[in-house]
C-alpha positions in Angstrom: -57.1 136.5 171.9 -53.3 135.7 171.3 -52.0 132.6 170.0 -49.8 130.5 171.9 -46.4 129.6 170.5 -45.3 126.1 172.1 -43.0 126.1 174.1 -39.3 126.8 173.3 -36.9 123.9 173.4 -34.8 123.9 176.5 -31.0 125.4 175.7 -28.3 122.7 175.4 -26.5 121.7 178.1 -23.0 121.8 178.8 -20.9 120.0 176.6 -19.6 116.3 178.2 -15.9 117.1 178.2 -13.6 120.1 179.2 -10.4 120.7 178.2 -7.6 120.6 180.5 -3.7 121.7 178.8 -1.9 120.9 176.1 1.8 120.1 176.0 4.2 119.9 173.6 6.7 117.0 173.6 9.6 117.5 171.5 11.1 114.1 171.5 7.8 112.6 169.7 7.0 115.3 167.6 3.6 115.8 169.5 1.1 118.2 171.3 -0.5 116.0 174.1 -3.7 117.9 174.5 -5.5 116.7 178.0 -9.5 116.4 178.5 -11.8 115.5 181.2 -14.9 113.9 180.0 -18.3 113.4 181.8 -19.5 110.4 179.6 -18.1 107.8 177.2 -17.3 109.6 174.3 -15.2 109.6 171.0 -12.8 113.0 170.0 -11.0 114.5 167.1 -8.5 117.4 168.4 -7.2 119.6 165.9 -4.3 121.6 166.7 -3.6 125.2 164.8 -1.7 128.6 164.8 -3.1 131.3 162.8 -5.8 129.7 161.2 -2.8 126.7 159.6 -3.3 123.8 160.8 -0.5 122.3 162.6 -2.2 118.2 163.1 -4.9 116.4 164.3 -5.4 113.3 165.8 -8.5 111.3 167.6 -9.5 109.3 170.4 -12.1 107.7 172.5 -12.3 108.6 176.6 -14.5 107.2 179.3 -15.5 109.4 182.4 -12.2 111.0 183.8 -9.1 112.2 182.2 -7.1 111.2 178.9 -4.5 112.7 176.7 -5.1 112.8 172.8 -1.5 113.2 171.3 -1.5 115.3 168.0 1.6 114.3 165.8 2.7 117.6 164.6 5.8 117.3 161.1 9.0 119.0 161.4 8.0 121.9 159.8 5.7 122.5 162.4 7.1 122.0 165.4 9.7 123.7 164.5 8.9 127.3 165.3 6.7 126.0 168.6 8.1 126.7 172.7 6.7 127.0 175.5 4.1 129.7 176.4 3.3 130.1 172.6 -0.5 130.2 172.2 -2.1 127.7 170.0 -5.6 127.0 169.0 -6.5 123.6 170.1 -10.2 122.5 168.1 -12.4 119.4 170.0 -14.8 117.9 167.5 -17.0 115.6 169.7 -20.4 115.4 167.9 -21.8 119.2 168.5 -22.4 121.2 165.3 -19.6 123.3 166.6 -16.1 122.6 168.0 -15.4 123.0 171.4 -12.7 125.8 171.4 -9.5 126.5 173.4 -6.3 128.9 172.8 -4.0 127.6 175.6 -0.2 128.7 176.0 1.6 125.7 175.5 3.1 123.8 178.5 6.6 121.8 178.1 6.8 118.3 178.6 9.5 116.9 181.2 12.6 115.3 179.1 12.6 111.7 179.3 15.1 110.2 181.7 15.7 107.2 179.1 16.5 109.9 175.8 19.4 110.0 173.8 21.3 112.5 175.8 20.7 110.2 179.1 23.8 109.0 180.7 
């Protein structure tokens, strides 16, 4: 007679939110990072290259789309462009991150900056 083990819990599902780009904006000394989110839910972002991190920065989302900026310091930003791969880290209650490495994208300049005539 074999014993029977109960059954195994289901796996997990997907996570409620996906991550979309991230974008670095010079002029605010930022990496907008984009997600789409299935639920209400809260978000810390943490944005590194090579294992330093560069910032962090939080926020909460409803069902759609929303941009977390990340303030990033001078020393930073500094060696950042566009197409460099960072590692973008979304802490959003799991016991792991959910985990990106996206090239990064470069924000439009804004029509009312300093060099605007």
């Amino acid at each position: 007679m074999l014993f029977e083990q109960p059954p195994s819990p289901p796996p997990p599902g997907p996570p409620p939110l996906a991550f979309r780009s991230a974008t670095l904006d010079r002029a605010a000394h930022t990496v907008d990072v984009e997600l789409m989110a299935s639920a209400q839910i809260s978000a810390s972002v943490v944005v590194a290259r090579h294992g330093v991190r560069l910032g962090h920065g939080s926020g909460a989302m409803d069902r759609g789309g929303t941009v977390i900026s990340v303030k990033i310091g001078p020393k930073g930003i500094k060696p950042l462009r566009k197409g460099l791969h960072v590692d973008v880290l979304i802490y959003w209650g799991a016991g792991s991150p959910l985990r990106a490495h996206p090239a990064l994208k470069l924000a439009p300049p804004d029509p009312d900056g300093p060099l605007a005539s």
